[in-house]
MARVOMI-809074 format. One line per 10 residues: their letters; for each residue x, y, z of C-alpha. Coordinates in steps of 0.1 Angstrom, whole numbers. Each point is the difference from the previous one (the first is absolute). Last residue first. Example, Ala and Ser with C-alpha at 12.3 -4.5 7.8 and 13.67 -1.06 7.14 Angstrom:
<nodes>
sa) 137,-11,71 ~ -14,-34,7 .
</nodes>
This chain:
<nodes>
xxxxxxxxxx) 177,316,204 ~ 10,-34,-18 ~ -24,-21,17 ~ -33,24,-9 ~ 14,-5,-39 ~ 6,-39,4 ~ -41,5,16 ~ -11,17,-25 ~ 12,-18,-30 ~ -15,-33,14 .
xxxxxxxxxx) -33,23,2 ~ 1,3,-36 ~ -7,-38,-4 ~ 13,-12,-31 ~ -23,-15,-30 ~ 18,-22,-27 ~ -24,-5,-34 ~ 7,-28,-23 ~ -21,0,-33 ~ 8,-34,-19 .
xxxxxxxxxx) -5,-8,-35 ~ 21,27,-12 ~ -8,33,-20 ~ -22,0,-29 ~ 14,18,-28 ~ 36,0,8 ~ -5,-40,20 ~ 22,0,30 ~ 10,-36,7 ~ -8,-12,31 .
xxxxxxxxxx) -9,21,32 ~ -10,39,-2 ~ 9,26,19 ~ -18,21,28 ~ 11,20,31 ~ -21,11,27 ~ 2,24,31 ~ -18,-6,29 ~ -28,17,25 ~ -33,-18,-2 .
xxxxxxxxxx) -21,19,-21 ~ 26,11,-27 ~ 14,-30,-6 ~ -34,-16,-1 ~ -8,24,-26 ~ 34,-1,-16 ~ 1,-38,-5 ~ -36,2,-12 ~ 9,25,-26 ~ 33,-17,-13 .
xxxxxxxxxx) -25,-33,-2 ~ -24,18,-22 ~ 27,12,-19 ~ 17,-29,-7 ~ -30,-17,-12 ~ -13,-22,29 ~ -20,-32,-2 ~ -32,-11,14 ~ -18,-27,25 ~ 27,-23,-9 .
xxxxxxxxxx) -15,-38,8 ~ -1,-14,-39 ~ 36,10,-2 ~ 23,19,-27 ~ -30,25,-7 ~ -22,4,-29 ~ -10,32,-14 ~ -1,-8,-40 ~ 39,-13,0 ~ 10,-24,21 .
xxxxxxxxxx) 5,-34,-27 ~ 33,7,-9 ~ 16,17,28 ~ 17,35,-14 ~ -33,20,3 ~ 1,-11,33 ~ 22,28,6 ~ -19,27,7 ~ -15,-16,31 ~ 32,3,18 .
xxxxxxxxxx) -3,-28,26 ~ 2,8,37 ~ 32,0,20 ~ -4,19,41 ~ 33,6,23 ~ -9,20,34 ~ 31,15,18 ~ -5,9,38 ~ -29,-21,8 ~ -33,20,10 .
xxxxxxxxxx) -20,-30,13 ~ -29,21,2 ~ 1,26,-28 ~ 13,-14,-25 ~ -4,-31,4 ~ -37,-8,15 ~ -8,39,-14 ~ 6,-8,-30 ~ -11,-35,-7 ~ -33,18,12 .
xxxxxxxxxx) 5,24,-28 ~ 5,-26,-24 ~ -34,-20,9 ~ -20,18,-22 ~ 25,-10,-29 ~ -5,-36,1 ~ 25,-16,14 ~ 22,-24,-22 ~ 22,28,-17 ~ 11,15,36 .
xxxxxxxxxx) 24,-37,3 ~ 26,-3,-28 ~ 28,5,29 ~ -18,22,27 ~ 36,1,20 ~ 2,11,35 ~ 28,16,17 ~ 24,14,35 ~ -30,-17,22 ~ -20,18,28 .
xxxxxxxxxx) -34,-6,-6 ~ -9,-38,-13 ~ -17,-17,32 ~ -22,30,3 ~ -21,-13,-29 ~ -20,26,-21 ~ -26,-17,-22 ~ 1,1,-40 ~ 29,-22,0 ~ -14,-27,15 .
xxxxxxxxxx) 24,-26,22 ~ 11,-28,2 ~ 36,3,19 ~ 32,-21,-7 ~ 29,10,22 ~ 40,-6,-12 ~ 29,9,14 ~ -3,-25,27 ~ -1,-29,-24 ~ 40,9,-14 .
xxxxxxxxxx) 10,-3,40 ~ -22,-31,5 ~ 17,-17,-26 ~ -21,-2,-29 ~ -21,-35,-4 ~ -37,8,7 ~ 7,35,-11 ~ 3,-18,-37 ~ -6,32,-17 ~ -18,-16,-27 .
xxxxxxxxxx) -19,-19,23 ~ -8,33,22 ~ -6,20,-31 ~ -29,-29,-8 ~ -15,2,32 ~ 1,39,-2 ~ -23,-1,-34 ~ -21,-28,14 ~ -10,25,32 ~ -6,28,-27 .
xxxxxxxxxx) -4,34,12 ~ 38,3,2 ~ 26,11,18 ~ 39,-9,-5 ~ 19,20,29 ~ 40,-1,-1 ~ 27,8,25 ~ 34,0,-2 ~ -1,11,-34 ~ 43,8,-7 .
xxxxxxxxxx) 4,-44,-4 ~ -16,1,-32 ~ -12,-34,-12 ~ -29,8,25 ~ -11,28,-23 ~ 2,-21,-31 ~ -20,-29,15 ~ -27,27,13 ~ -1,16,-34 ~ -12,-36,-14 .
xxxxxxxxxx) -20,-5,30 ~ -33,-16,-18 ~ -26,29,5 ~ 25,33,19 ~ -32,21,1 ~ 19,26,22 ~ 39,-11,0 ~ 12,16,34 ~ 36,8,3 ~ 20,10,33 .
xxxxxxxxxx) 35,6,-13 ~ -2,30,-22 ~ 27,22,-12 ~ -20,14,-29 ~ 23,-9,-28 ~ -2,-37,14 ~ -40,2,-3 ~ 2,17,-38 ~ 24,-30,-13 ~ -15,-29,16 .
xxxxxxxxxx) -36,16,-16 ~ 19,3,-33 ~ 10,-35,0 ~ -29,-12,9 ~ -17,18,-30 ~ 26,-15,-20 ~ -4,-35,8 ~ -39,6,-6 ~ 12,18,-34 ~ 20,-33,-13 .
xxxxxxxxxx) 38,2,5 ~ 15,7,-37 ~ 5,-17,-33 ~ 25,9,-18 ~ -15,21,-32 ~ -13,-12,-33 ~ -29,11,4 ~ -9,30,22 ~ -7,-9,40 ~ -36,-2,8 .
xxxxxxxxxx) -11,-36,-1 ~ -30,-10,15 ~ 4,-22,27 ~ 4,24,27 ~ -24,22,-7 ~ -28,-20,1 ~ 15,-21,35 ~ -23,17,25 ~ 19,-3,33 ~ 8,-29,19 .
xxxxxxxxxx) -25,-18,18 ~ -16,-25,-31 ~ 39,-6,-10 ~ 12,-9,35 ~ -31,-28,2 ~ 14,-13,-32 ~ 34,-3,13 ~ -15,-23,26 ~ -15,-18,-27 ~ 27,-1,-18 .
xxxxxxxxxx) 23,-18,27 ~ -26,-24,7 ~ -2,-15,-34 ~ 36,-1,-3 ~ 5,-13,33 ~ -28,-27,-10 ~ 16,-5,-35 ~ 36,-12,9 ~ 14,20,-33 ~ 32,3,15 .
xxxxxxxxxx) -14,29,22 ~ 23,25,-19 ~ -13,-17,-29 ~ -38,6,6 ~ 3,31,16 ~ 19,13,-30 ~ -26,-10,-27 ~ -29,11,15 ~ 16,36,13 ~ 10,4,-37 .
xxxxxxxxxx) -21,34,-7 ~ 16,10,36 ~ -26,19,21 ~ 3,-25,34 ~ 35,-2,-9 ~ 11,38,3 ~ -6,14,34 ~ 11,-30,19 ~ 14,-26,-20 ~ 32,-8,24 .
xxxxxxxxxx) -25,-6,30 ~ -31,-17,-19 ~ 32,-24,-15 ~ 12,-10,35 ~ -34,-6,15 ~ -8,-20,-28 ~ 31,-16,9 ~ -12,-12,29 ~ -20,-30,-8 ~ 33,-23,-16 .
xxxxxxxxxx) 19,6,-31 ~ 29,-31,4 ~ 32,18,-12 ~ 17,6,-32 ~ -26,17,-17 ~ -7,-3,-37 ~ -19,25,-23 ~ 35,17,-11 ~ -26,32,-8 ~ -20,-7,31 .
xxxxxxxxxx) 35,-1,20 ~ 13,27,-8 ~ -29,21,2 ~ -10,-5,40 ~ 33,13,15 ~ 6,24,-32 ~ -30,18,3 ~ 3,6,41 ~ 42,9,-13 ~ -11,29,-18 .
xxxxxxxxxx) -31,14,19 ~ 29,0,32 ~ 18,16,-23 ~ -21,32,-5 ~ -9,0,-40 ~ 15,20,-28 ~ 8,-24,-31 ~ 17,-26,-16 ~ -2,-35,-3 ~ 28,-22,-15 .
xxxxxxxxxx) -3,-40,-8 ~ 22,-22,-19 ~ -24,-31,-9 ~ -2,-38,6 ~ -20,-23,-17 ~ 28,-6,-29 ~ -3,16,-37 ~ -1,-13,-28 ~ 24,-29,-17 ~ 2,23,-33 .
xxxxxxxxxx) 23,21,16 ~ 27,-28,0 ~ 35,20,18 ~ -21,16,25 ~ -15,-27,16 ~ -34,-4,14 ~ -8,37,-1 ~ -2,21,28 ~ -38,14,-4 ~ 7,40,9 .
xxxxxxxxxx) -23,17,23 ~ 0,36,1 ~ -30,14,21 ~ -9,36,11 ~ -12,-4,39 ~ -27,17,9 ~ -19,-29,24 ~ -23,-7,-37 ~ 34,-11,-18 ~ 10,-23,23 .
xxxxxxxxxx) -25,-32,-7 ~ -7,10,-36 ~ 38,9,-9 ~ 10,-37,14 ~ -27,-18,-18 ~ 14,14,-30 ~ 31,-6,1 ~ -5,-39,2 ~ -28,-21,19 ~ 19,-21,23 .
xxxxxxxxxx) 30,28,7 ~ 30,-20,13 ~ 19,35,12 ~ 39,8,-13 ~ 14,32,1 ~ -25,14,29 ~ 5,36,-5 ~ -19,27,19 ~ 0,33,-4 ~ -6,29,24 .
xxxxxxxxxx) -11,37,2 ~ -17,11,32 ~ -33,2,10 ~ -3,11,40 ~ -9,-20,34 ~ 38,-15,4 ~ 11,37,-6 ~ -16,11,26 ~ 8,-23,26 ~ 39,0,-7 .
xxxxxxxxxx) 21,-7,26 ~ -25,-21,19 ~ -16,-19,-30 ~ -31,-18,-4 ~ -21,-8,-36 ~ -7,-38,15 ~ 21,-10,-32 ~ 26,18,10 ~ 1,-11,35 ~ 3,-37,-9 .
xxxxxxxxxx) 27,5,-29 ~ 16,-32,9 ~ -25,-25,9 ~ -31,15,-24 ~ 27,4,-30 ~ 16,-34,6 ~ -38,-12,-3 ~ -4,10,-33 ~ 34,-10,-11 ~ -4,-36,10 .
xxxxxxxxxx) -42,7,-16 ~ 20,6,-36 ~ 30,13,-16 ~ 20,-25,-24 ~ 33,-8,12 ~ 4,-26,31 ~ -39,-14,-8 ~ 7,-8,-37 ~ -2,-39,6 ~ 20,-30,8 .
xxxxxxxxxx) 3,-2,36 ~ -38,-6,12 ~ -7,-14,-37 ~ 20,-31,3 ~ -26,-19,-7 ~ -23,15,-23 ~ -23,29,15 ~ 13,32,-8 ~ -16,28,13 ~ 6,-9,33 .
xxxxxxxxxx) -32,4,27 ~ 0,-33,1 ~ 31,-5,6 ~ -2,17,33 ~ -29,-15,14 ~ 12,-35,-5 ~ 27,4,18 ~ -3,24,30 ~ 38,11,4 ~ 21,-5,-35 .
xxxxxxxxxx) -2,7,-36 ~ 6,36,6 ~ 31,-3,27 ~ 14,-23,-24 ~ -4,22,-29 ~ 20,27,14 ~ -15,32,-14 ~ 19,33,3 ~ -17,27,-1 ~ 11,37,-11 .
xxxxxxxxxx) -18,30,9 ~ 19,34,-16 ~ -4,32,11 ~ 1,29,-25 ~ 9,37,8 ~ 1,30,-24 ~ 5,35,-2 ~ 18,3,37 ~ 22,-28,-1 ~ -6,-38,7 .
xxxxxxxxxx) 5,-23,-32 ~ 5,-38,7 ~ -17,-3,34 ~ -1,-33,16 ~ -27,-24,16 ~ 7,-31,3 ~ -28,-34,2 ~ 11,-32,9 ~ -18,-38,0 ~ -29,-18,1 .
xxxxxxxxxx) -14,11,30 ~ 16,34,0 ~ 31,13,19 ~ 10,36,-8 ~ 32,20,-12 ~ 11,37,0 ~ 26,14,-26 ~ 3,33,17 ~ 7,39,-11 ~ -29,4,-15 .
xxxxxxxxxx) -17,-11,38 ~ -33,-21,0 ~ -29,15,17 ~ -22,-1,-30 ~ -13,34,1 ~ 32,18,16 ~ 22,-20,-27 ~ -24,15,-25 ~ 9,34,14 ~ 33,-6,-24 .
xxxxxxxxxx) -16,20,-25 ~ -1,31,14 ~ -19,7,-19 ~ -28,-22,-16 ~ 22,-19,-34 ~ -10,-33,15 ~ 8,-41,-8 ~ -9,-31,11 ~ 15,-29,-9 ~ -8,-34,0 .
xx) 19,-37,-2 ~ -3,-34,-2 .
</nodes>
């Protein structure tokens, strides 16, 4: 069986960086039931594609715990355990090739190239020949929601009688801009749910396994149902359990009217949704800034936390919240329980009120209000204030907030309503430009504002993003130079 992966980013050949696998080697891998290789066949500067090819041997497959194994076969007649598609159609042997030989990857590390690993590149994926229970469709509604644009071709029985049909297996391609590590999480759980067999017993811990690969995306999936359920080889207490756990992620996580609206014009490839976006954009602002030492004020569920860990340039990140529920469910999503002790270190959990200063949070390079000043009612801004601004005094301060003008886009928002029951109030652009130059102004930094999501000519984009810099960081490098 075989995939490719595929960028245009240049350099190109940084994708050997991301993977850890050398262009210039043909690099080989023991696996359970067989062999996987890694080899390059383009590697120049426009273009590089590696190539993961797995080599079944049937006896391995069909051997080991008995039972358990061919059970988990697709095909149950006799000789099913050596007669079957397993050597050449892609499914949970490719799956887990991926997690063995692109470990790093998939985690989102790299020590040659940290920055990269955490950005959106360019890539397409080919999987020639993927047993797809469900047909092309199925495959464009499971991957076509992460921002991938779908192609998936039914291969047809045989080629020389049409009117036999096609087979259950397609030729997949997905394209788009996504960090790899995003990439490859999607293709760990997805191969498998689409092929809707697994070729090893699914015991307790792989709930574990599919929370980790799904974070960020599965808990907001339209298909999240239907994925758990295969991927957990539709064993119904794991399914069960695993939904409601991603349940609990969905209640913590931020407002998700905006995200499941659509706003990209028809007929155009789908994108990232906005809460994707927004993260994005927050990543984006904080590396800019040169910051190490984060704190995530109102962080709910963790899904900033999650990215920020991903990143190995935050040594140190502070999730606080007023909620005690809201940091227990971070935590689980997090998995602290289960880091190494060095990943665990980075990170510190606080509850903690916004409104109130808190000595504990002074000193740090940043602080993001990600979708967090809408839920207090405006009396309480200028405490908010003074506990960030003008107590903890970070360096670089990174506040989102809806753009109220653009509700008019949402069906169903128009008249005054908001994107969530709990918003105290929304900003037009201009009211948030004032407030970012008031508090600007009172408290010594600079601001810059854009927008996040597509930028609307009448209305602007969905998201307001504001980035406040301390002026006295521009002191102090102009003191050092003298």
């Amino acid at each position: 069986m075989l995939l490719t992966l595929t960028t245009t980013h240049r350099p190109a050949t940084d994708l050997g960086h991301l993977l850890v696998k050398h262009p210039d080697r043909v690099q080989s891998f023991d696996l359970p039931a067989g062999t996987a290789h890694v080899l390059y066949p383009e590697a120049d500067e426009a273009r590089c594609t590696a190539a993961l090819l797995v080599e079944v041997d049937p006896l391995k497959l069909g051997g080991g715990r008995g039972h358990r194994r061919r059970a988990a076969t697709p095909d149950s007649f006799t000789l099913g355990q050596y007669v079957n598609d397993r050597p050449y159609a892609a499914s949970s042997l490719l799956s887990s090739a991926l997690a063995k030989v692109f470990r790093s990857a998939l985690r989102g590390e790299s020590r040659d190239r940290p920055e990269l690993a955490a950005t959106a590149i360019p890539l397409e994926v080919r999987v020639p020949v993927l047993r797809c229970r469900g047909g092309a469709d199925l495959a464009g509604r499971v991957f076509a929601p992460l921002g991938w644009a779908v192609a998936a071709t039914p291969i047809p029985l045989d080629e020389t009688y049409p009117e036999w049909g096609d087979s259950r297996y397609v030729d997949l391609t997905l394209t788009g801009t996504l960090r790899l590590a995003d990439a490859l999480n999607h293709l760990y759980v997805l191969l498998p749910v689409l092929d809707d067999a697994k070729h090893y017993w699914v015991a307790p811990d792989e709930v574990d396994k599919l929370l980790r690969a799904g974070a960020g995306w599965l808990a907001d999936h339209p298909e999240r149902s239907l994925i758990t359920r295969r991927y957990l080889a539709h064993r119904r207490a794991l399914a069960g359990t695993a939904l409601a756990r991603l349940a609990e992620l969905r209640l913590a996580d931020e407002p998700p009217a905006d995200d499941i609206v659509d706003t990209e014009p028809p007929g155009e490839a789908p994108r990232a949704s906005l809460a994707v976006r927004r993260r994005e954009a927050v990543l984006a602002a904080l590396r800019d800034s040169g910051a190490s030492r984060v704190l995530d004020l109102g962080c709910g569920g963790g899904a900033l936390l999650a990215a920020l860990v991903a990143d190995r340039r935050f040594t140190e990140i502070v999730g606080t919240d007023v909620s005690s529920q809201a940091l227990t469910l971070a935590a689980r999503r997090l998995r602290l329980d289960r880091l190494p002790e060095r990943q665990r270190n980075r990170v510190r959990l606080w509850q903690s009120a916004l409104t109130y200063r808190d000595d504990r949070l002074r000193g740090y390079d940043a602080a993001v209000l990600m979708e967090v000043v809408e839920h207090l009612d405006p009396p309480r801004l200028p405490a908010l204030e003074d506990a960030v601004f003008g107590h903890a005094r970070p360096r670089t301060v990174v506040v989102t907030t809806p753009n109220v003008e653009y509700n008019v886009r949402y069906d169903g928002l128009g008249d005054g309503r908001f994107r969530h029951a709990d918003h105290r109030f929304e900003w037009t652009r201009a009211e948030f430009a004032a407030w970012v130059d008031r508090v600007a102004t009172a408290h010594g930094y600079t601001a810059t504002i854009a927008g996040i999501g597509d930028d609307d000519p009448e209305v602007g984009a969905p998201t307001q993003l504001a980035v406040l810099t301390s002026t006295e960081t521009d002191n102090r490098k102009e003191e050092t130079t003298r």
